[in-house]
C-alpha positions in Angstrom: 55.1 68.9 31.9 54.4 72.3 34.0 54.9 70.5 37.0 57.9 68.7 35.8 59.1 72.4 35.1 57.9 73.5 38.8 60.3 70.8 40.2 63.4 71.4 38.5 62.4 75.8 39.0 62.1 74.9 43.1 65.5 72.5 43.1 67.9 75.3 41.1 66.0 77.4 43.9 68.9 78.1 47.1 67.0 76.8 50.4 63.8 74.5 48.5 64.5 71.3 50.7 63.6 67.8 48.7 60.7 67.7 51.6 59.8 70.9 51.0 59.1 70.1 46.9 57.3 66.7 47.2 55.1 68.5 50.0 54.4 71.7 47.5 54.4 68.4 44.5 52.0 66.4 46.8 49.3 68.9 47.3 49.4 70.0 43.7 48.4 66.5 42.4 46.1 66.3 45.3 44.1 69.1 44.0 44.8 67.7 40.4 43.6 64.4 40.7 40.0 65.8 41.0 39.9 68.1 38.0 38.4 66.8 35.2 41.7 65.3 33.3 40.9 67.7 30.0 41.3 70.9 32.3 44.9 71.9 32.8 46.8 74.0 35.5 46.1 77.4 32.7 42.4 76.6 32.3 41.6 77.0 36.0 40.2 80.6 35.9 37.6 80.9 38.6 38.4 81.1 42.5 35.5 78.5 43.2 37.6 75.9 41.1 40.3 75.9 43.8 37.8 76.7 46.4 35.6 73.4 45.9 38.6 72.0 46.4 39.8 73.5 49.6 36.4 72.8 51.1 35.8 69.4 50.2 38.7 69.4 53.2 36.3 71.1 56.5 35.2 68.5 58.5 32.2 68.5 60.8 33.0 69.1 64.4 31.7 65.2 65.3 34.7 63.8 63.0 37.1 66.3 63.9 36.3 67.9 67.4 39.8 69.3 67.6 39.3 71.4 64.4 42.6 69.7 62.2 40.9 70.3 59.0 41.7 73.8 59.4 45.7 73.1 59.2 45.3 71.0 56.3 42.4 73.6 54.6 45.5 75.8 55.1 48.1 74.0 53.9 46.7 72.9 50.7 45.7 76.8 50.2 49.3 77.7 51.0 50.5 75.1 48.5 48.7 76.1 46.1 49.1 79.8 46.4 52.6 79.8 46.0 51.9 77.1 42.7 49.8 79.5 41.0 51.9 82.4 41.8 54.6 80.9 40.6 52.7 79.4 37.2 51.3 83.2 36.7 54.8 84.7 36.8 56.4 81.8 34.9 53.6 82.4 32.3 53.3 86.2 32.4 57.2 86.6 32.3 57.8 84.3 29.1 59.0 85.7 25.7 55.9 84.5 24.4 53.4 87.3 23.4 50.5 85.5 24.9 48.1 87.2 27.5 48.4 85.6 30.7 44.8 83.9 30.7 45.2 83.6 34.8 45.5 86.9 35.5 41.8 86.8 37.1 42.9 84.0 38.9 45.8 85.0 40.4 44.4 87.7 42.1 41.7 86.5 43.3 43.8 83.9 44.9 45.9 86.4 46.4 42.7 87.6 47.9 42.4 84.6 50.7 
């Protein structure tokens, strides 16, 4: 559902390329498809959830002696960032009169 939302938010967007949202939708369900499937997107609270994540990408210098893993480290971070950052203000900004329970997590993702 939130991502289903996050799709249809990036299309009504002027200048979000189809490429553009499966690459933003690829990386998400990357990183989703290794969280345990009773967390969801709001749960995620700590920086070392996203950051297990994000390393479980380095590669030793044997298997990758030209140091890719760093582009991809980064473009999964980047990805991500601008998911969060998007769910924050999408959950943050709604009429509802819930607290945001990311707020710890969005700045601390900010922080990279």
């Amino acid at each position: 559902m939130v991502l289903n939302l996050f799709r249809r938010s990036q299309a009504d967007k002027d200048g979000c390329s189809e490429k553009h949202i499966n690459n933003n939708l690829k990386a998400i369900m990357n990183f989703d498809s290794g969280l345990d499937p009773k967390i969801s997107f709001l749960d995620i609270k700590r920086r070392d959830q996203i950051l297990s994540f994000l390393d479980s990408k380095i590669k030793s210098a044997e298997e990758d002696p030209d140091g890719g893993w760093i582009t991809t480290w980064n473009h999964y971070l980047s990805h991500l960032k601008y998911f969060f950052r998007w769910l924050y203000n999408i959950y943050i900004n709604s009429k509802s009169s819930r607290p945001c329970r990311n707020h710890a997590l969005i700045y601390s993702v900010k922080a990279f």
